[in-house]
PDB file of N, CA, C and O in Angstrom:
ATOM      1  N   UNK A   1       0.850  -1.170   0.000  1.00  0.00           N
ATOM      2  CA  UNK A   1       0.000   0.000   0.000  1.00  0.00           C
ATOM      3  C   UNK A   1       0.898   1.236   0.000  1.00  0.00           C
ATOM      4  O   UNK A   1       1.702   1.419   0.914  1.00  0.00           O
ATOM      5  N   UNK A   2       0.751   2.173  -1.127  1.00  0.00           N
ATOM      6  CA  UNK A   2       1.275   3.641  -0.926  1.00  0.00           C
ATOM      7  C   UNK A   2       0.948   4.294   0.040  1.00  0.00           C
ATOM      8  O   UNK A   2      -0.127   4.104   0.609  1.00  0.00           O
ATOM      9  N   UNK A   3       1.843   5.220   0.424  1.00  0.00           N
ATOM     10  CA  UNK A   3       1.633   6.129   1.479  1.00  0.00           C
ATOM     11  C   UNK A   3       0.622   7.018   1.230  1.00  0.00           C
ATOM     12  O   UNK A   3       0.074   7.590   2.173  1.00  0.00           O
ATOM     13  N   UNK A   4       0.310   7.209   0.141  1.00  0.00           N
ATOM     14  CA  UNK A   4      -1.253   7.978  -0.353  1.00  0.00           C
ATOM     15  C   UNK A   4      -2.062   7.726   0.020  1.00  0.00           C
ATOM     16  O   UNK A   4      -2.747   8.380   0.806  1.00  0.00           O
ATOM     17  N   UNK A   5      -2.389   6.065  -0.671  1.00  0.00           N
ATOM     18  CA  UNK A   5      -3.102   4.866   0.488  1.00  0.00           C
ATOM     19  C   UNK A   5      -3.431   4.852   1.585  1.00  0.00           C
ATOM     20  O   UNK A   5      -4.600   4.667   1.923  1.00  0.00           O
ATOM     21  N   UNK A   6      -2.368   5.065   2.471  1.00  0.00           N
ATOM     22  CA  UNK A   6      -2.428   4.536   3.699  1.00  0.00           C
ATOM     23  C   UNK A   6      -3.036   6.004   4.004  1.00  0.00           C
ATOM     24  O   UNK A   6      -3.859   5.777   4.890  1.00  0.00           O
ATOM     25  N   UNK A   7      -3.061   7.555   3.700  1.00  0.00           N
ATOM     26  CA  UNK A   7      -3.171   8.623   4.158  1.00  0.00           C
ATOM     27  C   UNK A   7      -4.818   8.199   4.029  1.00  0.00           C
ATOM     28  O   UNK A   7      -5.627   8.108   4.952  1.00  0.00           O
ATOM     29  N   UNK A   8      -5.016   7.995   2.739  1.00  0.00           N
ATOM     30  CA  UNK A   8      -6.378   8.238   2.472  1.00  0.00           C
ATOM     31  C   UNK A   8      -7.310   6.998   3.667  1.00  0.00           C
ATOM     32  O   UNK A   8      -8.334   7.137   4.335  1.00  0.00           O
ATOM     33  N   UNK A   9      -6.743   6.310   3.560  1.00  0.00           N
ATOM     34  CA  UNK A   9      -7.714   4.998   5.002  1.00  0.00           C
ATOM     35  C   UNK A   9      -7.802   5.581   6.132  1.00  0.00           C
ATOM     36  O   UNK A   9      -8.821   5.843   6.771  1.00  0.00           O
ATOM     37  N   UNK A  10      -6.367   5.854   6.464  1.00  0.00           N
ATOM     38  CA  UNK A  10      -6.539   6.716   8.059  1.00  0.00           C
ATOM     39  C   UNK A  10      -7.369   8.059   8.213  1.00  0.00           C
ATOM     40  O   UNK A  10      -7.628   8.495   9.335  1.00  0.00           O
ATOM     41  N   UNK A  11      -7.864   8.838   6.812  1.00  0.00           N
ATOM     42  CA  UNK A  11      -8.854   9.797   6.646  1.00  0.00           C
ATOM     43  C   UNK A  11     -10.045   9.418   6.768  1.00  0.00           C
ATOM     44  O   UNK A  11     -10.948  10.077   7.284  1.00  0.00           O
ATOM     45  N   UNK A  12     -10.149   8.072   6.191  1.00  0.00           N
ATOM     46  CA  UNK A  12     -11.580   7.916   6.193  1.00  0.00           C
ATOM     47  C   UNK A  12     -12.048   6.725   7.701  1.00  0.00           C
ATOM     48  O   UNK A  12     -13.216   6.373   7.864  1.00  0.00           O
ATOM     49  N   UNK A  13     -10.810   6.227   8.723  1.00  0.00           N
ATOM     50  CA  UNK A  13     -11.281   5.511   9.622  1.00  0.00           C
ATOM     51  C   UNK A  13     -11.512   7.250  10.756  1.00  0.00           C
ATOM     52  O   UNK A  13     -12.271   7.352  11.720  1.00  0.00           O
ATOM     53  N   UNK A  14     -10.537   8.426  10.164  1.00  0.00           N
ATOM     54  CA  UNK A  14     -10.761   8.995  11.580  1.00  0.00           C
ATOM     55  C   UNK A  14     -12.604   9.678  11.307  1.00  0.00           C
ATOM     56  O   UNK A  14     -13.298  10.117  12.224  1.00  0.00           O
ATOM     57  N   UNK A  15     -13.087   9.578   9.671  1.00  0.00           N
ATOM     58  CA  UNK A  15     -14.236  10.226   9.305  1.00  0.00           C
ATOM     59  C   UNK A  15     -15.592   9.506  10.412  1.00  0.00           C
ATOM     60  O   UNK A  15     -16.347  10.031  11.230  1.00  0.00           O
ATOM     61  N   UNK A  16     -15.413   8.127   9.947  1.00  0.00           N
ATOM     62  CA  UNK A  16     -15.585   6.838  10.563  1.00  0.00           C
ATOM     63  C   UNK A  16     -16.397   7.569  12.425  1.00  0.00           C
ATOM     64  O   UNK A  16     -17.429   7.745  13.072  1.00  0.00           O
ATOM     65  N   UNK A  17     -14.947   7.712  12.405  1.00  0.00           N
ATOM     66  CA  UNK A  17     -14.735   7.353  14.644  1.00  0.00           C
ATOM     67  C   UNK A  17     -15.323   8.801  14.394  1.00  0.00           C
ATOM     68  O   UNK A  17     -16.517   8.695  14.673  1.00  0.00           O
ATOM     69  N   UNK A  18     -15.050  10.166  13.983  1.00  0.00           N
ATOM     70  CA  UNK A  18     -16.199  11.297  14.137  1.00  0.00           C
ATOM     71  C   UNK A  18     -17.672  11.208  13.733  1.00  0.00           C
ATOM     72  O   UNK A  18     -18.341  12.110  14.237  1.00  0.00           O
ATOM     73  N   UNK A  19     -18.051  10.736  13.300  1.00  0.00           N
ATOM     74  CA  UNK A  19     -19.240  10.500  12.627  1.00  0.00           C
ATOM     75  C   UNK A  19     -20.183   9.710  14.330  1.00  0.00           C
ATOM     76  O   UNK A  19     -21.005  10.279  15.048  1.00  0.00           O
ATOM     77  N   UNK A  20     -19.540   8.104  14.480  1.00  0.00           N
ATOM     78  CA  UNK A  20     -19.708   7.171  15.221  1.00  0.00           C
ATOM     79  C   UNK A  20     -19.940   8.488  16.610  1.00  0.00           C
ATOM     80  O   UNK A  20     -21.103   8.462  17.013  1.00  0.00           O
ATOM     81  N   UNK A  21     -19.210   9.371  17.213  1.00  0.00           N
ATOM     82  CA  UNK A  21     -19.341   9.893  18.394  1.00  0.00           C
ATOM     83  C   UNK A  21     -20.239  11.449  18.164  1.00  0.00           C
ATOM     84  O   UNK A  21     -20.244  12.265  19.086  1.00  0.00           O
ATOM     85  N   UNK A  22     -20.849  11.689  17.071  1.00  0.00           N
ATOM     86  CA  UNK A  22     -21.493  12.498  16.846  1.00  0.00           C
ATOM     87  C   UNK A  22     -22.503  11.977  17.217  1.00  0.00           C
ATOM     88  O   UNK A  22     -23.034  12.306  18.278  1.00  0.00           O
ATOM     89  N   UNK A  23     -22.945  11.135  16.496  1.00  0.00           N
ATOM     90  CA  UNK A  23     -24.178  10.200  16.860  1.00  0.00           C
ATOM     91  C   UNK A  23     -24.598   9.894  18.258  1.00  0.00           C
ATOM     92  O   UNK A  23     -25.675   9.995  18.846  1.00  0.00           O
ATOM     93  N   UNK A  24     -23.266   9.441  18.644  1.00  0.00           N
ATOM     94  CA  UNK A  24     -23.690   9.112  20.546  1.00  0.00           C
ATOM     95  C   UNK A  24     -23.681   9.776  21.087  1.00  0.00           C
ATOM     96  O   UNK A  24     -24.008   9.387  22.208  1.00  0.00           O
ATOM     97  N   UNK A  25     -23.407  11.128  21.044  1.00  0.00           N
ATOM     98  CA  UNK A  25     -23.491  12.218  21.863  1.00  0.00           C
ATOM     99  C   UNK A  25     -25.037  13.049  21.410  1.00  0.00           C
ATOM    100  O   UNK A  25     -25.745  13.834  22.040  1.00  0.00           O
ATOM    101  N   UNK A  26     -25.131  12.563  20.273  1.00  0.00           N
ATOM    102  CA  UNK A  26     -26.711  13.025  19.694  1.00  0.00           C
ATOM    103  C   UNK A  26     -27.513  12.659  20.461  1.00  0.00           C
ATOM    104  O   UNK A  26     -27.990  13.337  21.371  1.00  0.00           O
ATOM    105  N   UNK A  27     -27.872  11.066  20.083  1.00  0.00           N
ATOM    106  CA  UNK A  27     -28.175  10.339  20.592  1.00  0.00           C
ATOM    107  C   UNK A  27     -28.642  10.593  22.609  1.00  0.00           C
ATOM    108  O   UNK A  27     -29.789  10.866  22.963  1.00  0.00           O
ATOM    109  N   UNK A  28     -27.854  10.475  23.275  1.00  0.00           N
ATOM    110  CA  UNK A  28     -27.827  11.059  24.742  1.00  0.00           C
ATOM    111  C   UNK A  28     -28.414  12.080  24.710  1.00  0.00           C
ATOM    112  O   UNK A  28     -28.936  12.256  25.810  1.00  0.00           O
ATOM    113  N   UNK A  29     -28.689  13.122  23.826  1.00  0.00           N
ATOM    114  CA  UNK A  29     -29.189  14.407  24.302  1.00  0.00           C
ATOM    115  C   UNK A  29     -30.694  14.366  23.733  1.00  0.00           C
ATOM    116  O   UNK A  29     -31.334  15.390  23.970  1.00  0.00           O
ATOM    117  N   UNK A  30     -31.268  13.504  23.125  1.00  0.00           N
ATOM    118  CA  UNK A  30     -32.530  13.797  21.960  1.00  0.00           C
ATOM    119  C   UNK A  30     -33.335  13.267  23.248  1.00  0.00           C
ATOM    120  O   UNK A  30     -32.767  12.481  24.006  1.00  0.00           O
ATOM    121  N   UNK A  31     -34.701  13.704  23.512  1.00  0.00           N
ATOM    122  CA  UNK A  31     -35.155  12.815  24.122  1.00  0.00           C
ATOM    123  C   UNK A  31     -36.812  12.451  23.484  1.00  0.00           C
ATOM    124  O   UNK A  31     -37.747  12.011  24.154  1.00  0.00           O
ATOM    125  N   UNK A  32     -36.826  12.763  22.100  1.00  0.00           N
ATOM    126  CA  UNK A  32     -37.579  12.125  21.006  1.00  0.00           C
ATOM    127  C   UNK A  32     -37.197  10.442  21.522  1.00  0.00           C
ATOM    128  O   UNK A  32     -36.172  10.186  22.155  1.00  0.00           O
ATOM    129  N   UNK A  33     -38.056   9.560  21.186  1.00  0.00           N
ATOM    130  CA  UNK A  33     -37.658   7.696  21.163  1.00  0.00           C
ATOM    131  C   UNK A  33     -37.153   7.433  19.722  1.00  0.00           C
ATOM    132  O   UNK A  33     -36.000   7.169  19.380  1.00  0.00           O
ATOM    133  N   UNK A  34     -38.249   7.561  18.955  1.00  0.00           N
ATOM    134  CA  UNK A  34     -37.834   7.769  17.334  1.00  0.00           C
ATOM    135  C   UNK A  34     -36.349   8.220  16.965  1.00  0.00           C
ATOM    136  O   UNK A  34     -35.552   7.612  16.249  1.00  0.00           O
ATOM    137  N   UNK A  35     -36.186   9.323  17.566  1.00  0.00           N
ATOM    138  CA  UNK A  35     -35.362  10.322  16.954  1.00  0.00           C
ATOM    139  C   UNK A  35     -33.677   9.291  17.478  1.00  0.00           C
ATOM    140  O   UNK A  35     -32.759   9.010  16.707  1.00  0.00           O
ATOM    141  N   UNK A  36     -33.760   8.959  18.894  1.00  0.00           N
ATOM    142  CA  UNK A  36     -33.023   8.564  19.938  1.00  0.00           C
ATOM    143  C   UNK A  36     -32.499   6.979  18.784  1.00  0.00           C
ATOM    144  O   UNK A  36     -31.330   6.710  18.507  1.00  0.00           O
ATOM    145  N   UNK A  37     -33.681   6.207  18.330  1.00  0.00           N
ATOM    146  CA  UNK A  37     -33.498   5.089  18.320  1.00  0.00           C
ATOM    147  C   UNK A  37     -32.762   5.554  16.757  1.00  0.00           C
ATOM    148  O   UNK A  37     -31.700   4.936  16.831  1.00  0.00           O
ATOM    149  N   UNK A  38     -32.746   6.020  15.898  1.00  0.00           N
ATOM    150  CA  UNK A  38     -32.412   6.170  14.845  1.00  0.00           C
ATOM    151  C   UNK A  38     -30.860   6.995  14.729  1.00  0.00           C
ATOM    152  O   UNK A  38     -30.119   6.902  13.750  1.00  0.00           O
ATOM    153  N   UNK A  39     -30.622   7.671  15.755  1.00  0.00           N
ATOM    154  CA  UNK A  39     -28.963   7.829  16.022  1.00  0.00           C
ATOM    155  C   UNK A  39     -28.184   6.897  16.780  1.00  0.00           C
ATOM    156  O   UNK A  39     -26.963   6.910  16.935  1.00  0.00           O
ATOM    157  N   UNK A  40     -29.058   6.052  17.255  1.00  0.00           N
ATOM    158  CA  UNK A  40     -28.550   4.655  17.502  1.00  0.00           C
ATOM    159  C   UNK A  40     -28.161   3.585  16.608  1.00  0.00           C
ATOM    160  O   UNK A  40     -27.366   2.656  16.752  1.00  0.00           O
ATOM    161  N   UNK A  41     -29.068   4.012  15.445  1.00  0.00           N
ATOM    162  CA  UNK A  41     -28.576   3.285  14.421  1.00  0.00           C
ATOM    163  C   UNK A  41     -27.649   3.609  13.766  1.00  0.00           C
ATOM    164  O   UNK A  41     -26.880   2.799  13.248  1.00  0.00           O
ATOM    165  N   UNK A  42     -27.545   4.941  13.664  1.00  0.00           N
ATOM    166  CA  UNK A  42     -25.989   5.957  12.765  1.00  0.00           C
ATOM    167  C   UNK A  42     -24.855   5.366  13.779  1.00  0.00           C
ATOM    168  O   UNK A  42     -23.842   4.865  13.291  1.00  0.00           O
ATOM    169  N   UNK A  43     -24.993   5.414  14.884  1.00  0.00           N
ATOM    170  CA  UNK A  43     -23.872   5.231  15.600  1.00  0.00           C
ATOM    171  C   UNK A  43     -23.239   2.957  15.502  1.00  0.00           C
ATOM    172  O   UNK A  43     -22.102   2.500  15.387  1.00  0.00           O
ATOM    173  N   UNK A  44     -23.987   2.544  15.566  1.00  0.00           N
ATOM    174  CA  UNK A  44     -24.004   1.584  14.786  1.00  0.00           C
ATOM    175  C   UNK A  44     -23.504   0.838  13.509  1.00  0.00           C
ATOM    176  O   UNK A  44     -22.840  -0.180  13.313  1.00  0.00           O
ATOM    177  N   UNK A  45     -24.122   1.801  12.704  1.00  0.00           N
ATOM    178  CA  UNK A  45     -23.648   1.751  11.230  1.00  0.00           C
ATOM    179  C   UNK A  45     -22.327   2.166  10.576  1.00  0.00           C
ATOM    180  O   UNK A  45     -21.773   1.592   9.638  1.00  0.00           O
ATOM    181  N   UNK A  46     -21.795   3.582  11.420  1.00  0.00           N
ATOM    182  CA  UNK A  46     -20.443   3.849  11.414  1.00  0.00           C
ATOM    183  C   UNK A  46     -20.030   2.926  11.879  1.00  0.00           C
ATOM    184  O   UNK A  46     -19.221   2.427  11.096  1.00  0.00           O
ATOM    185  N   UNK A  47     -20.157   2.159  13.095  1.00  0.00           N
ATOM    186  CA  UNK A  47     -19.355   1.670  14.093  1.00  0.00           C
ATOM    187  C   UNK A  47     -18.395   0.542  13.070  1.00  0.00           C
ATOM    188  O   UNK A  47     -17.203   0.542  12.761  1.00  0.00           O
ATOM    189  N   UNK A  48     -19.471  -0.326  12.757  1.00  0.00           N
ATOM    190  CA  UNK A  48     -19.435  -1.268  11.404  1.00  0.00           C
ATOM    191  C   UNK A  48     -18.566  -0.500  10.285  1.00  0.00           C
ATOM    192  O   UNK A  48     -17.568  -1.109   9.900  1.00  0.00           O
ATOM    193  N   UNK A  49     -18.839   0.841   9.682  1.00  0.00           N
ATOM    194  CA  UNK A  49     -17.841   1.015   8.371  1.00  0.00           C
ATOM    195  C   UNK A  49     -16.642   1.312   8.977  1.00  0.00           C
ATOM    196  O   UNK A  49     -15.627   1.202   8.288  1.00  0.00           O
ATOM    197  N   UNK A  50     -16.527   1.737  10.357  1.00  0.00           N
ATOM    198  CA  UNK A  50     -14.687   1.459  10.681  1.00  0.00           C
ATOM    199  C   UNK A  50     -14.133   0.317  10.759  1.00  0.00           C
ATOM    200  O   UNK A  50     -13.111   0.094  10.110  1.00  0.00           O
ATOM    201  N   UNK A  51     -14.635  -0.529  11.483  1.00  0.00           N
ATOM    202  CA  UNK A  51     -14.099  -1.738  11.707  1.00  0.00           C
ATOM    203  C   UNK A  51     -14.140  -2.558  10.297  1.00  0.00           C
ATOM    204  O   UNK A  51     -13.182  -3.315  10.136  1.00  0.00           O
ATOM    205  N   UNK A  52     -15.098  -2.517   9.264  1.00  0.00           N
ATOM    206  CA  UNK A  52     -14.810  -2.972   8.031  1.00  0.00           C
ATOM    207  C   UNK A  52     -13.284  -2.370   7.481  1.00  0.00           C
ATOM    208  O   UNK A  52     -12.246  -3.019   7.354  1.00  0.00           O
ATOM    209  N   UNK A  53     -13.527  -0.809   7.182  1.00  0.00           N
ATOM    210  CA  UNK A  53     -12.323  -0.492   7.245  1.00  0.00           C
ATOM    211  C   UNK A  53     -10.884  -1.126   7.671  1.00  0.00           C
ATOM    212  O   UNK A  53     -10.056  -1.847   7.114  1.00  0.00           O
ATOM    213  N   UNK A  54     -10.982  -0.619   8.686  1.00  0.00           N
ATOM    214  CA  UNK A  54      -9.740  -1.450   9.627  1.00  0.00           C
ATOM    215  C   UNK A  54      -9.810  -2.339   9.199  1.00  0.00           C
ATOM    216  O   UNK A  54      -8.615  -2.567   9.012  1.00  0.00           O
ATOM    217  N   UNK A  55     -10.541  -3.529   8.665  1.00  0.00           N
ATOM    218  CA  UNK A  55     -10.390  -4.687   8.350  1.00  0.00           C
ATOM    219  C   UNK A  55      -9.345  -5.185   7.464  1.00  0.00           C
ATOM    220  O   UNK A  55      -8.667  -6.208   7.558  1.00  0.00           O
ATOM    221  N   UNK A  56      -9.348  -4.116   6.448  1.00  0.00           N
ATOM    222  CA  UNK A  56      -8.821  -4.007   5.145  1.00  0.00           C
ATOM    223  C   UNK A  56      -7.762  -3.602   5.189  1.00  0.00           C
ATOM    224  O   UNK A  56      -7.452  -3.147   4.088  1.00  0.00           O
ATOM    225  N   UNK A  57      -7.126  -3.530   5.781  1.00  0.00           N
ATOM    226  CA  UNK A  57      -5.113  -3.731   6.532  1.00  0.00           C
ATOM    227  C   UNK A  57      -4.584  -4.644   6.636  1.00  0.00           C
ATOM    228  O   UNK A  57      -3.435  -4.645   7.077  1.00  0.00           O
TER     229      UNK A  57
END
């Protein structure tokens, strides 16, 4: 893997881990159920495209 490569993965795992703690900090503050349960799922769903990510090392 080029170092381009490797720049561009570590851009998109740190996009990843910001995304993932946006959500949970969303999440904690909404006190909609709907609203609550559905940044539960963002936080989730990132959680999954980092660790796919990471996978791919």
């Amino acid at each position: 893997m080029t170092s381009k490569e490797l720049l561009y993965v570590e851009d998109a795992l740190g996009h990843e881990q910001f995304l993932k703690s946006c959500a949970c900090k969303t999440s904690n503050q909404l006190q909609d159920a709907e609203l609550k349960q559905y940044m539960k799922e963002l936080e989730s769903k990132h959680s999954e495209l980092y660790n796919k990510i990471l996978n791919l090392l």
